[in-house]
ROMAR-100239 format. One record per residue: residue in three letters; x, y, z of N, C-alpha, C in turn. Coordinates in steps of 0.1 Angstrom, whole numbers, padded with zeros to 4 digits, always signed. Each point is the difference from the previous one (the first is absolute). Layout:
REM ROMAR-100239
ALAXYZXYZXYZ ...
//
This chain:
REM ROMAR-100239
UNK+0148+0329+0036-0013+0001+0007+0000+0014+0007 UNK-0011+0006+0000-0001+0017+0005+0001-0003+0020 UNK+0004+0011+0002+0000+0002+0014-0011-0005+0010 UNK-0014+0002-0009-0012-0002+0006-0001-0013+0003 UNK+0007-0009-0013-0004-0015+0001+0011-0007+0007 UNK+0013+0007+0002+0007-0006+0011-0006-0001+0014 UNK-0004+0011+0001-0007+0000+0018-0010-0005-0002 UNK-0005-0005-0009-0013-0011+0002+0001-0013+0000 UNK+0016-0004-0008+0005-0016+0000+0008+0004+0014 UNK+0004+0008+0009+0002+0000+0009-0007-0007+0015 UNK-0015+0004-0007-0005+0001+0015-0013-0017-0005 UNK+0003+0005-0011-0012-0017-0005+0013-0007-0006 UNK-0003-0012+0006+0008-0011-0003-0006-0012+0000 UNK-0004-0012+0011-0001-0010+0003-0013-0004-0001 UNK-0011+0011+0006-0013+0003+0005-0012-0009-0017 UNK+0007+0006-0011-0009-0003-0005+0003-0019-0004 UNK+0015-0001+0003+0002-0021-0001-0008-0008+0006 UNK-0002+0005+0013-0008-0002+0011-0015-0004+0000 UNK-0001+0011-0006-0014+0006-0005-0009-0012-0008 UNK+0012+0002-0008-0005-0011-0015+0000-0018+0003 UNK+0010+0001+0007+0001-0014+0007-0011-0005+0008 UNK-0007+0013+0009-0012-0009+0011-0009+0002-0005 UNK-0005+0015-0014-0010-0005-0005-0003-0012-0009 UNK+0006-0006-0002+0005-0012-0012-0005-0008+0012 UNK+0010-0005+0005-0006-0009+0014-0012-0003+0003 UNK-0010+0015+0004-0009-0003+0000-0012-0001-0006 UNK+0007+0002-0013-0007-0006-0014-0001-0010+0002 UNK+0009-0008+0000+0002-0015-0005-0007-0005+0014 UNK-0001+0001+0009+0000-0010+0011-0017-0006-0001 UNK-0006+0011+0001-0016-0002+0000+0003-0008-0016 UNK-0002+0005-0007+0003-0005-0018+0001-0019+0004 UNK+0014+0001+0000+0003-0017-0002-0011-0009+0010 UNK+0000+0007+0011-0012-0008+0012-0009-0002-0005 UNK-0005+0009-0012-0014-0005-0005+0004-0013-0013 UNK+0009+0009-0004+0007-0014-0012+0001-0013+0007 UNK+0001-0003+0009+0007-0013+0008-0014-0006+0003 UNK-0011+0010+0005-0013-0006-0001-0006-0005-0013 UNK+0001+0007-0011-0004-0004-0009+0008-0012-0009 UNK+0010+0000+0001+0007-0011-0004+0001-0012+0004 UNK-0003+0001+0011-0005-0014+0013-0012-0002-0002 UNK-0011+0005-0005-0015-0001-0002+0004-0006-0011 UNK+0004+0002-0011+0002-0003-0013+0007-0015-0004 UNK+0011-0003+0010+0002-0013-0004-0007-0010+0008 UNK-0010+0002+0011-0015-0007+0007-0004-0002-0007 UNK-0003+0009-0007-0018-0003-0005+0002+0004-0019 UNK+0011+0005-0004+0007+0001-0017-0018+0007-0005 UNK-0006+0008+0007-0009+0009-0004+0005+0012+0004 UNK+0000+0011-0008+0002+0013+0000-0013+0008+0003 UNK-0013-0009-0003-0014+0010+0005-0003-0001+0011 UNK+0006-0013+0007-0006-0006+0012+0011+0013+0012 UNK+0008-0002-0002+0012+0009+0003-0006+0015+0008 UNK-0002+0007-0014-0003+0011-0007-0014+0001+0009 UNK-0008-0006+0005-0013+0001+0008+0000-0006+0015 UNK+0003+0012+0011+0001-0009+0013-0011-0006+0005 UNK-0012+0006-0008-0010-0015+0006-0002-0009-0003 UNK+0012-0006-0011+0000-0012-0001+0011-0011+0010 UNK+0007+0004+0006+0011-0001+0007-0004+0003+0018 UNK-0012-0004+0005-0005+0005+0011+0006-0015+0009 UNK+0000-0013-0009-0002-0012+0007+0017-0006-0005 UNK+0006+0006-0006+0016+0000-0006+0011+0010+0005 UNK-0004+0009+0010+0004+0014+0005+0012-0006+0007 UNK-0003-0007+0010+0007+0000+0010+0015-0012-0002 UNK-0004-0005-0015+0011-0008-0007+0008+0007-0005 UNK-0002+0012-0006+0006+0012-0008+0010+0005+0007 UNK-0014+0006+0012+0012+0009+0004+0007-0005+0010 UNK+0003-0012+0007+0011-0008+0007+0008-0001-0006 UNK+0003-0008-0018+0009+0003-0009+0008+0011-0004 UNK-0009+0007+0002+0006+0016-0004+0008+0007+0010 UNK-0006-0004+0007+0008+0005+0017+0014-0007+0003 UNK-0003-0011-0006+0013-0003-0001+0014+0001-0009 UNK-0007+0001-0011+0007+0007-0007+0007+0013-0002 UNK-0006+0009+0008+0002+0011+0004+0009+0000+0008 UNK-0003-0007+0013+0009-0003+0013+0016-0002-0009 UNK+0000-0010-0008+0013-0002-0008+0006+0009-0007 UNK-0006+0005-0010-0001+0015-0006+0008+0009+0010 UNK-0008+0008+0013+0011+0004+0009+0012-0001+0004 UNK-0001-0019+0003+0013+0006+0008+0010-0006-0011 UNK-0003-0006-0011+0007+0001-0010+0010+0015-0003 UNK-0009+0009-0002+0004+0014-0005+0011+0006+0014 UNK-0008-0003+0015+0011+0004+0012+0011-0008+0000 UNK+0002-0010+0000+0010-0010+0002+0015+0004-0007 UNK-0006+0000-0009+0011+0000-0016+0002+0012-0002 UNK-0003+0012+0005+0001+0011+0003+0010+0005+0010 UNK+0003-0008+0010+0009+0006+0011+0015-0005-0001 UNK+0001-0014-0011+0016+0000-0001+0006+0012-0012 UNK-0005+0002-0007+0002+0010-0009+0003+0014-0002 UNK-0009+0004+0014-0001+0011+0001+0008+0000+0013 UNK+0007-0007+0006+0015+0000+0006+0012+0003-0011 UNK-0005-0006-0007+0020-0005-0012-0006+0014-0006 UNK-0011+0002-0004-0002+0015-0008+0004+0015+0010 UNK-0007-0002+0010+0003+0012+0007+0015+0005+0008 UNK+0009-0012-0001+0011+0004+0005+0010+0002-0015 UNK-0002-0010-0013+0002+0005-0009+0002+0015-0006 UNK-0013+0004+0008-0004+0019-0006+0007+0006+0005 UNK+0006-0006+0011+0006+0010+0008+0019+0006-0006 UNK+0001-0008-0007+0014+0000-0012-0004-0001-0010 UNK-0012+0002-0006-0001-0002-0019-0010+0012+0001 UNK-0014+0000-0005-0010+0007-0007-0010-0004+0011 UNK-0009+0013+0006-0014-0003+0004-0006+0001-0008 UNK-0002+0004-0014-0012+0002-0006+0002-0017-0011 UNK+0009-0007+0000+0004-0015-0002-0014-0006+0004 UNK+0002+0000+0015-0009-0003+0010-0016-0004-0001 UNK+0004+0018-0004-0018+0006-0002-0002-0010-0011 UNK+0006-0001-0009-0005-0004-0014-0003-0015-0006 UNK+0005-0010+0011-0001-0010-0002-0011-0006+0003 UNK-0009+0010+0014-0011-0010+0004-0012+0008-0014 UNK+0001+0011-0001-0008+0005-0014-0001-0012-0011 UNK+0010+0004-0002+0004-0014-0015-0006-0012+0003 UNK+0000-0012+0010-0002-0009+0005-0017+0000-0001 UNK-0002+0011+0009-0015+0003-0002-0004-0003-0012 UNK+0003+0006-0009-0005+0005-0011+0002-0019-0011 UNK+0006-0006+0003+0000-0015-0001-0008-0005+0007 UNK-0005+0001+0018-0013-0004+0004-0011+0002-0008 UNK-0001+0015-0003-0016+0004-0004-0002-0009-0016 UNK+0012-0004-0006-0004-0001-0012-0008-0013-0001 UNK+0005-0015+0012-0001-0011+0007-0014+0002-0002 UNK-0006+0013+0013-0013+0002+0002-0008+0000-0008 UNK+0006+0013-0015-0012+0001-0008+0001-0014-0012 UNK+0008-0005+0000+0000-0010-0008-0011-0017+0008 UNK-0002+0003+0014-0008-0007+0006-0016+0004-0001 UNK-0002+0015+0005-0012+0002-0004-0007+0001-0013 UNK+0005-0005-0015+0003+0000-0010-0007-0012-0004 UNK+0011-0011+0006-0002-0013-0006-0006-0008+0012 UNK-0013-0007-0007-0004-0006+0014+0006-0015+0005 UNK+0007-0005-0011+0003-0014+0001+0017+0004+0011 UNK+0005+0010+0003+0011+0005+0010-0002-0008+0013 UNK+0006-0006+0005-0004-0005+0013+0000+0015+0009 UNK-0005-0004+0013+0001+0009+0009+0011-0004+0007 UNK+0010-0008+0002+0015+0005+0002+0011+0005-0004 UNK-0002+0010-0015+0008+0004-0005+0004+0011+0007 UNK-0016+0003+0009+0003+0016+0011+0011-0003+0007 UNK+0001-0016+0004+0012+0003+0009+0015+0003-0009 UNK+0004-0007-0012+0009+0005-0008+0002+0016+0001 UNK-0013+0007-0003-0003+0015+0001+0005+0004+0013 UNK-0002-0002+0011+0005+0001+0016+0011-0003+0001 UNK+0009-0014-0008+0010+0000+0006+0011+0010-0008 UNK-0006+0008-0018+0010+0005-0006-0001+0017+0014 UNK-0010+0004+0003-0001+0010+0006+0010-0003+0014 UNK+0001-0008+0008+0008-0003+0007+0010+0001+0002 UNK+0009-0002-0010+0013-0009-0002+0003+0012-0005 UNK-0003+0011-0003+0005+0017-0003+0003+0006+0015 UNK-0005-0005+0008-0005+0008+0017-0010+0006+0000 UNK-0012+0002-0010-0012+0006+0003+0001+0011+0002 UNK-0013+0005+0009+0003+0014+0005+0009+0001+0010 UNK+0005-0010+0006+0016+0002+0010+0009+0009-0011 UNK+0004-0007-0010+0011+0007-0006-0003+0015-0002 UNK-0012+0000-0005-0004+0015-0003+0000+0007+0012 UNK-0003-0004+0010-0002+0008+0016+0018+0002+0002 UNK+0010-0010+0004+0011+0002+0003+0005+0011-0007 UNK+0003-0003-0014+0006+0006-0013-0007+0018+0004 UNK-0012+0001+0001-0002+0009-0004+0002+0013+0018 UNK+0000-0008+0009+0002+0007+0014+0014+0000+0005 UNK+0005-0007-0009+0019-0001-0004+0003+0015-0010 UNK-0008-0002-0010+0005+0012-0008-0005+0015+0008 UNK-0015+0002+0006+0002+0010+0009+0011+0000+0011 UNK+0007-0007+0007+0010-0001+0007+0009+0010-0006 UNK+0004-0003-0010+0010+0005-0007+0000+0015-0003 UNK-0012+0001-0004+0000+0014-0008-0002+0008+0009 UNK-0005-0005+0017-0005+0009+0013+0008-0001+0008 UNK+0012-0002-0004+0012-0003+0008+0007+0012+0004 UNK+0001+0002+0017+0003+0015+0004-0008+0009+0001 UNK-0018-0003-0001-0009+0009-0003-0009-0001+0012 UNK+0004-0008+0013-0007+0005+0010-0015-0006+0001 UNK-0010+0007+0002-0016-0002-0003-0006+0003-0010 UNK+0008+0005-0006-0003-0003-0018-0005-0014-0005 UNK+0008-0012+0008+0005-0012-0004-0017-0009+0008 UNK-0004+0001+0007-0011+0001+0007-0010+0005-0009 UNK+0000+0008-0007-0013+0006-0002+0005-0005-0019 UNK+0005-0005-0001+0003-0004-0016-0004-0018+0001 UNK+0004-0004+0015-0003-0015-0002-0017+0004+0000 UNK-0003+0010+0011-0014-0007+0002-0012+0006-0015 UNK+0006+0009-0007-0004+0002-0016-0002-0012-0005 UNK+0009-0009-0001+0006-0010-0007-0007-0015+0003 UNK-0005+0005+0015-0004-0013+0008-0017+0005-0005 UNK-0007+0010+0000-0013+0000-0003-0005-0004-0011 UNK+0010+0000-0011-0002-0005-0013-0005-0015+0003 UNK+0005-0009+0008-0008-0013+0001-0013+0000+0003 UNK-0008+0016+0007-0013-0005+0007-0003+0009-0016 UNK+0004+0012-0003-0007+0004-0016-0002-0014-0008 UNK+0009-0002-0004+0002-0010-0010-0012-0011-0001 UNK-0001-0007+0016-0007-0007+0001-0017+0002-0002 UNK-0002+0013+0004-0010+0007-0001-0004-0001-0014 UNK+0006+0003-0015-0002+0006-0005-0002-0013-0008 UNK+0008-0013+0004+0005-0013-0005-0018-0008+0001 UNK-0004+0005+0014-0015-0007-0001-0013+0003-0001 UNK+0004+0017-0005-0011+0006-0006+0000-0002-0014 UNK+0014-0006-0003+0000+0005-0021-0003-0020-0002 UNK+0007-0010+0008-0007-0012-0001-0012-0003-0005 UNK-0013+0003+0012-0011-0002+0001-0010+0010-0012 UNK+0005+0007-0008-0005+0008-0009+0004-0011-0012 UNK+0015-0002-0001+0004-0009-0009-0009-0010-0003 UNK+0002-0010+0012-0010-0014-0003-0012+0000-0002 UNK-0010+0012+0005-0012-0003-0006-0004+0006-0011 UNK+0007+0011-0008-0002+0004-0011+0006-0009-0011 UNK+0013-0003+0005+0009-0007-0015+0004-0011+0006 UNK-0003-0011+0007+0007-0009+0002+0013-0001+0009 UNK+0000-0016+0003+0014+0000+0005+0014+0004-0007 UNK+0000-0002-0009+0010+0005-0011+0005+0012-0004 UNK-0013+0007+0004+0007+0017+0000+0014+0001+0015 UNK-0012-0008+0010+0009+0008+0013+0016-0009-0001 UNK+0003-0011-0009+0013-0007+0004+0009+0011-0013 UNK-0008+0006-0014+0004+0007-0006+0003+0018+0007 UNK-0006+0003+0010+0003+0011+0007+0009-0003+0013 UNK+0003-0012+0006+0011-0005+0010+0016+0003-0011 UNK-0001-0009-0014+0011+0002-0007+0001+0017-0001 UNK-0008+0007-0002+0003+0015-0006+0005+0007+0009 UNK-0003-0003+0015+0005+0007+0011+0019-0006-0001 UNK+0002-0011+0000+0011-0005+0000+0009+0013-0017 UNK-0004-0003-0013+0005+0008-0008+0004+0014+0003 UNK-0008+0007+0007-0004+0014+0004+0012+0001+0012 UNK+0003-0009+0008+0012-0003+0010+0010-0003-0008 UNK+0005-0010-0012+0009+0000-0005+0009+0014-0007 UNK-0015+0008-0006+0003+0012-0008+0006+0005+0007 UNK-0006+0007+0013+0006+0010+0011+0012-0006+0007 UNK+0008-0009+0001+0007-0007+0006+0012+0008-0009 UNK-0001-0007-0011+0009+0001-0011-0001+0016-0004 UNK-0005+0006-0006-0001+0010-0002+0003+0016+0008 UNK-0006-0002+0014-0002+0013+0010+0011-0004+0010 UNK+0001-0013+0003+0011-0004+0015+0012-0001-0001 UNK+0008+0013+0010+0012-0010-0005+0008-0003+0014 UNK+0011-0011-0004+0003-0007+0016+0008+0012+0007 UNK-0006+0000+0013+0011+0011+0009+0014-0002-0004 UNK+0006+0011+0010+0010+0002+0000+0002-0005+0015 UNK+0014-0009+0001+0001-0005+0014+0010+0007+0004 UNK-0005+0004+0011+0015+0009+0007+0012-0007+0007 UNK-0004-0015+0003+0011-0009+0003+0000-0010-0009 UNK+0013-0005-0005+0001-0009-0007-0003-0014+0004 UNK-0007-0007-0007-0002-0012+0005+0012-0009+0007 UNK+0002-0007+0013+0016-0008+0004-0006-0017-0014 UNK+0012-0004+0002-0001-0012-0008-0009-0011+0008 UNK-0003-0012-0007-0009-0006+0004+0009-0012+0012 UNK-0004+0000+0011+0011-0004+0010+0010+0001+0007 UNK-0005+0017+0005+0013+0007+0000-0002+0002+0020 UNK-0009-0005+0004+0002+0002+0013+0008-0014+0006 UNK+0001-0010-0006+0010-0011+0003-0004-0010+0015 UNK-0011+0007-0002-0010-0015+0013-0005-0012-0012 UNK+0005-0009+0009-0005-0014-0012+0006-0004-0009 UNK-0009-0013-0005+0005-0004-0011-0002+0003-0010 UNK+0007+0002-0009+0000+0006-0017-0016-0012-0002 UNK-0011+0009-0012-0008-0004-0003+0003-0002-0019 UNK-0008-0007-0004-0001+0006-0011+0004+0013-0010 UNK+0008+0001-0007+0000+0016-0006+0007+0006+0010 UNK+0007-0005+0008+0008+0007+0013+0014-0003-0003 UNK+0001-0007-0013+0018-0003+0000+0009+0008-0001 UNK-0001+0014+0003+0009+0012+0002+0003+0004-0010 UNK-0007+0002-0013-0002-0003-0010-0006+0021-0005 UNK+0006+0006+0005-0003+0016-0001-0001+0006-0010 UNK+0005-0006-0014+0005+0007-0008-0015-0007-0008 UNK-0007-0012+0002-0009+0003-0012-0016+0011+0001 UNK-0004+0002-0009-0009+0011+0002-0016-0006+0011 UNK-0002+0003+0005-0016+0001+0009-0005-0008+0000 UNK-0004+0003-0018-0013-0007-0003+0003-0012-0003 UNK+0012-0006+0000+0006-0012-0002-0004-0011+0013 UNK-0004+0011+0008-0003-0006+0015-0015-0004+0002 UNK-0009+0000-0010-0017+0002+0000+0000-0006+0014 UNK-0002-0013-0002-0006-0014+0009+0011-0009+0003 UNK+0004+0011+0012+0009-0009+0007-0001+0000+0017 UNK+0003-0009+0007-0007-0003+0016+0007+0009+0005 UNK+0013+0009-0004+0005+0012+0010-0010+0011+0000 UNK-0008+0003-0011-0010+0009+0002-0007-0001+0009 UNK-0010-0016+0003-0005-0001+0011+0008+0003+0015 UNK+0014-0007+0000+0008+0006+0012-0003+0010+0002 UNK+0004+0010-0007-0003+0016-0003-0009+0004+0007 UNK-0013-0005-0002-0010+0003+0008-0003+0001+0011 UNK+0009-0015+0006-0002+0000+0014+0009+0005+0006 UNK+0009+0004-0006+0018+0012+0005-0010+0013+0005 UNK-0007+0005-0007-0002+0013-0003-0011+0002+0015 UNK-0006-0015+0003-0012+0005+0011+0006-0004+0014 UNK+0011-0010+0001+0005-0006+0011+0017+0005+0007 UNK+0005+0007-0014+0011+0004+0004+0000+0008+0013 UNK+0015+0003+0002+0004+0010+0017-0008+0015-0009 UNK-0005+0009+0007+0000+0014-0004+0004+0008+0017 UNK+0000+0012-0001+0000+0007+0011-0006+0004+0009 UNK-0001-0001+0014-0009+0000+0009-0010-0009-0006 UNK-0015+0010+0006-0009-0013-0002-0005+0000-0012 UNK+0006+0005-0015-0002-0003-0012-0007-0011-0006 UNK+0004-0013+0003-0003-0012-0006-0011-0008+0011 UNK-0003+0007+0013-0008-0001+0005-0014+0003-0002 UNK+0000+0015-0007-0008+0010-0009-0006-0007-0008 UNK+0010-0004-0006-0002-0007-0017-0007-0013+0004 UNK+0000-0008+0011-0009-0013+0000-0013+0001+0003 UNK-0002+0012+0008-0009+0005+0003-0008+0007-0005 UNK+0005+0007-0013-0010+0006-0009-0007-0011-0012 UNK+0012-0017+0001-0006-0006-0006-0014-0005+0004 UNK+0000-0004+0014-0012-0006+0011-0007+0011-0003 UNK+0001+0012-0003-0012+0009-0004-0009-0004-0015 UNK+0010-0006-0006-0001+0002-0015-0010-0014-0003 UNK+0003-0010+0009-0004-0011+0002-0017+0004+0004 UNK+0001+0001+0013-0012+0008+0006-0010+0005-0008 UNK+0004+0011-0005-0004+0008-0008-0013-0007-0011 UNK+0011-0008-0007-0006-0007-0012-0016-0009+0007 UNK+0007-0004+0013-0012-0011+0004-0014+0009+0002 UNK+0004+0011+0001-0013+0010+0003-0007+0004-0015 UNK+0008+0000-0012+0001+0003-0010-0015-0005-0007 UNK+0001-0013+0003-0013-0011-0004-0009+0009-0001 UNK-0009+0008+0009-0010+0008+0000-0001+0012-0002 UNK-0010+0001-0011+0003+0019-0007-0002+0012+0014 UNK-0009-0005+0003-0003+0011+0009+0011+0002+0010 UNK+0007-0013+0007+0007+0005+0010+0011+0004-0003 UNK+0006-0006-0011+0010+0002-0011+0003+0018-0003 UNK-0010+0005-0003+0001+0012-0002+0009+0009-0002 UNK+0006+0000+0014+0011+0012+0007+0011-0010-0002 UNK-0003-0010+0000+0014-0010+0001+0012+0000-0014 UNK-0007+0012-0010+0010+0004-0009+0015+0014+0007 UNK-0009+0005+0008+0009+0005+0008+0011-0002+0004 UNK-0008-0010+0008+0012-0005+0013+0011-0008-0008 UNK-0007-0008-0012+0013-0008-0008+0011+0013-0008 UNK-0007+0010-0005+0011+0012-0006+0009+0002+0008 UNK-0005+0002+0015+0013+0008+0011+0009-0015-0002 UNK-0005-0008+0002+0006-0015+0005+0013-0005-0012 UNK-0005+0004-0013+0008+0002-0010+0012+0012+0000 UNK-0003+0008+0004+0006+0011+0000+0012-0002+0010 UNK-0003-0001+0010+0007-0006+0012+0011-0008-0004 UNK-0011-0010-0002+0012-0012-0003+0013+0003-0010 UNK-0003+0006-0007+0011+0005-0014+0005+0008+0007 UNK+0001+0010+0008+0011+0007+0009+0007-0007+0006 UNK-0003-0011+0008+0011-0011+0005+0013-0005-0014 UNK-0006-0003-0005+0006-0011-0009+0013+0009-0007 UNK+0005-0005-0009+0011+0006-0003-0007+0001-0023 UNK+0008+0012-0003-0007+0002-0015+0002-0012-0008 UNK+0008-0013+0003+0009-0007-0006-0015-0015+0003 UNK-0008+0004+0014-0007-0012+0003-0016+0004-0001 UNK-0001+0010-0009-0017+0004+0000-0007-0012-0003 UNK+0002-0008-0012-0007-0006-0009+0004-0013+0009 UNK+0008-0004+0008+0004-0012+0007-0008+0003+0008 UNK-0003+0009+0007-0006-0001+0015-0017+0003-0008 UNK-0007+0010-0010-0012-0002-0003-0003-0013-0003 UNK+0012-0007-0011-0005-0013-0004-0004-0015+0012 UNK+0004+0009+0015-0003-0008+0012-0012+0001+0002 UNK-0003+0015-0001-0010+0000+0011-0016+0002-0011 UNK+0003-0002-0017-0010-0004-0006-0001-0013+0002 UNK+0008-0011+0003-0006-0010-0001-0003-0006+0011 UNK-0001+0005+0012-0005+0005+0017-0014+0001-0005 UNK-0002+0009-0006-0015+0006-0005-0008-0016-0012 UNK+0005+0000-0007-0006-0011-0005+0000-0015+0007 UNK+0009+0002+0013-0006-0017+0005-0007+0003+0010 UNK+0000+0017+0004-0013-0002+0010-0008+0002-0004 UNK-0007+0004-0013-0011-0002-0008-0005-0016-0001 UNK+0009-0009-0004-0008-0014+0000+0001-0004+0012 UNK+0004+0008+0012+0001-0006+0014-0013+0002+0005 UNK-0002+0018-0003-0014+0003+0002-0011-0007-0004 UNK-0001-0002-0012-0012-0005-0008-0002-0013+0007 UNK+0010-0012+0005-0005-0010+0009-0005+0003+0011 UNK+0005+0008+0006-0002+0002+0019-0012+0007-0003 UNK-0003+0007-0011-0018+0008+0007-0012-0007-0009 UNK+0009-0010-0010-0011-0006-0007-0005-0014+0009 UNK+0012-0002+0006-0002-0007+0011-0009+0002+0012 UNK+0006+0012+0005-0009+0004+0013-0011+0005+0000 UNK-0007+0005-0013-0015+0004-0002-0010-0010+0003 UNK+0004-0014-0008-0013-0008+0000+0000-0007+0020 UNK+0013+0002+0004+0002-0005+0009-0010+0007+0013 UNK+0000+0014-0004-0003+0008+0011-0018+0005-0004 UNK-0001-0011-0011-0014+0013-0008-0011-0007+0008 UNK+0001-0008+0008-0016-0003+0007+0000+0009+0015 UNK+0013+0002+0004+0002+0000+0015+0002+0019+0001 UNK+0011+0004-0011+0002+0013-0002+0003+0003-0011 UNK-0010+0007-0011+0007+0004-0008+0007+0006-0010 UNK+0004+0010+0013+0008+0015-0001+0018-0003+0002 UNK+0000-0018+0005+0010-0001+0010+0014+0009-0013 UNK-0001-0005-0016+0012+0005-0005+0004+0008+0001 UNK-0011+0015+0001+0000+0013+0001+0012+0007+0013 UNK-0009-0014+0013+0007+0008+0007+0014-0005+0002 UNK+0006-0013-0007+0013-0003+0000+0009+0013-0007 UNK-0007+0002-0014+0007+0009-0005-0002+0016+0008 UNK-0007+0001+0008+0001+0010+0005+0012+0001+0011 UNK+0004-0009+0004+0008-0002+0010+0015-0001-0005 UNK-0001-0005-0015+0011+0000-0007+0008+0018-0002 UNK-0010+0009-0002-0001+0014-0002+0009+0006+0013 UNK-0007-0009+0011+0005+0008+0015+0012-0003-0001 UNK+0007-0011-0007+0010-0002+0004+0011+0005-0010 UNK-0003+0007-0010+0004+0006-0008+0003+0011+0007 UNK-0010+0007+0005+0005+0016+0003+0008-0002+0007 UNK+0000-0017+0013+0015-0001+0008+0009+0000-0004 UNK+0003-0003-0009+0011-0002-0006+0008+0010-0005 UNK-0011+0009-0009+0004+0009-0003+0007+0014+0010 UNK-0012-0004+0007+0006+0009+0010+0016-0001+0007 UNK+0001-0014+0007+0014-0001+0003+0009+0000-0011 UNK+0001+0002-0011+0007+0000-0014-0001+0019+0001 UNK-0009+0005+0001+0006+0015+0001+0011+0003+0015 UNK-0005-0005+0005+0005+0007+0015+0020-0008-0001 UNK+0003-0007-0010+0006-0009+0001+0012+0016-0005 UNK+0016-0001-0002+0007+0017-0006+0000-0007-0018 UNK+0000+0012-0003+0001+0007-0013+0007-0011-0008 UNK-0003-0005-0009+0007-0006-0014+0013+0009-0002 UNK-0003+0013-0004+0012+0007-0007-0003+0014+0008 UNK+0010+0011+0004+0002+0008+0005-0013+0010-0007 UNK-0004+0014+0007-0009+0006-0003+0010+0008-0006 UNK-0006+0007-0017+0003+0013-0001-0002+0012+0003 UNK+0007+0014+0008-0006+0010+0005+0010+0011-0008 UNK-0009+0005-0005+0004+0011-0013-0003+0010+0010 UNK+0012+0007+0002+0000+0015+0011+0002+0012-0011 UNK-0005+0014+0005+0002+0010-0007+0011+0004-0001 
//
């Protein structure tokens, strides 16, 4: 490869996995939501015209979409649930084998969801719980956890020693989610009304291919500057699974085993120095926070920011050996306060909507204040790693 195209797989790496992952995402999400209505209309009433015309459905509406809502509700936390043990045994896994492993499994999985999908919007006699089959194969990869850990693990790596380089590559890397998304629900809504549902579950798979190509092709796994210790080498506890002292077999021999999950919680609860591990709990309560503000585009906004430093941070604490252990924490931090969120404000709207109701706004506004607290005492707190001072 020419010089030019080294400094370009240099500096582009992760950004477009990312990319492809949340526009996919937000392909599919609006997509199946309408499938799940229509497939629930369909085995009611086993008419396709009646369906197909909402003024016929004025006095059947409110049966539809109770069923659908619930199915969706399952749908979710199907996909979160089954998502967070995986992307524990995966992310501490990466941290001794392959991150681009990682990357690649929830692609591929996908790409088995979407097929689920178009094979549903296809055949009408498909029940509408195969979606959850479709949800649980997406799941049980780690979803976008795996891809979020894996891929803010592999920046780790390659921004290792690089100061605020490492800051300004997460927060590249972190806007790809609001691009992505952006681009995920402008190319949807063009999809479905010109070509059907079937285009957009066939443009969800193509984003996933287009990630497999670039995975495999352009990425390749860092170089770690510390060797990974064996699996159980700090000698607190009892031997788990895969922990039989057993060093000599290879990694990957270790896929899914409960010491990885150990792993995980070694990497966020362990002793560090001074107030290191104190840092690190604390940038999780941000990360937590953060997300609950997330819910709303507007206030949401800037809050890709504050998660880039918060990533950034955090991966300076940790050690090279615990990236993917400590990301694969604090992604799935983020995905249960996502279904924590969606209760507490789906909750508190109807609750507050006669009396006040702005009241969610101003919760999450207050959630914000306490972010900057936080943040704030997390700067004033000393240095992760000594400052470089390059003298003449």
């Amino acid at each position: 490869m020419s010089t030019w195209g080294q400094r370009v797989r240099t500096f582009v790496t992760v950004e477009p996995v990312i990319f492809f992952y949340m526009t996919s995402t937000f392909i599919v999400t609006p997509a199946y939501q309408q499938l799940v209505i229509a497939k629930v209309c369909y085995e009611l009433f086993q008419d396709s015209y009646i369906c197909s015309s909402p003024e016929h459905l004025k006095d059947e509406e409110e049966l539809i979409e109770g069923r659908s809502s619930y199915i969706l509700l399952i749908y979710t936390c199907v996909t979160s649930l089954l998502s967070i043990l995986p992307a524990m045994l995966l992310g501490s896994w990466s941290d001794r084998s392959s991150r681009k492993a990682v990357m690649l499994l929830p692609c591929l999985m996908s790409l088995v969801s979407g097929g689920v999908l178009i094979a549903m919007s296809l055949l009408k006699d498909i029940s509408v719980y195969w979606s959850l089959a479709a949800a649980g194969v997406t799941g049980l990869s780690g979803g976008y956890v795996s891809v979020f850990l894996s891929s803010f693990s592999y920046l780790a790596d390659v921004t290792a020693g690089m100061g605020s380089n490492r800051t300004l590559r997460m927060a590249a890397a972190e806007s790809m989610i609001f691009v992505g998304g952006t681009v995920g629900f402008l190319l949807v809504g063009f999809l479905i009304q010109e070509f059907g549902l079937t285009s957009a579950f066939v443009a969800y798979c193509s984003c996933h291919v287009l990630s497999v190509l670039y995975i495999l092709l352009w990425l390749r796994d860092p170089e770690r500057s510390v060797p990974p210790p064996p699996s159980g080498e700090d000698g607190d506890g009892d031997r788990l699974p895969c922990e039989a002292g057993d060093t000599d077999t290879e990694p990957s021999s270790n896929l899914l085993c409960l010491s990885d999950v150990k792993r995980s919680f070694q990497a966020m609860f362990r002793r560090r120095p001074g107030q290191q591990r104190q840092k690190l709990h604390l940038l999780i309560v941000c990360t937590f926070i953060n997300n609950l503000v997330a819910v709303v585009a507007v206030v949401s906004a800037p809050a890709g920011i504050t998660q880039a430093v918060i990533r950034s941070l955090s991966s300076t604490i940790v050690e090279p050996d615990e990236q993917g252990a400590m990301f694969s924490f604090s992604a799935s931090v983020e995905t249960t306060c996502i279904m924590f969120a969606a209760v507490m404000f789906n909750g508190l709207f109807p609750l507050t909507l006669p009396t006040f109701p702005g009241m969610p706004f101003i919760v999450m506004a207050g959630f914000t204040l306490i972010i900057f607290i936080l943040m704030q005492w997390i700067s004033e707190m000393p240095a992760t790693q000594p400052r470089l001072v390059i003298q003449d």
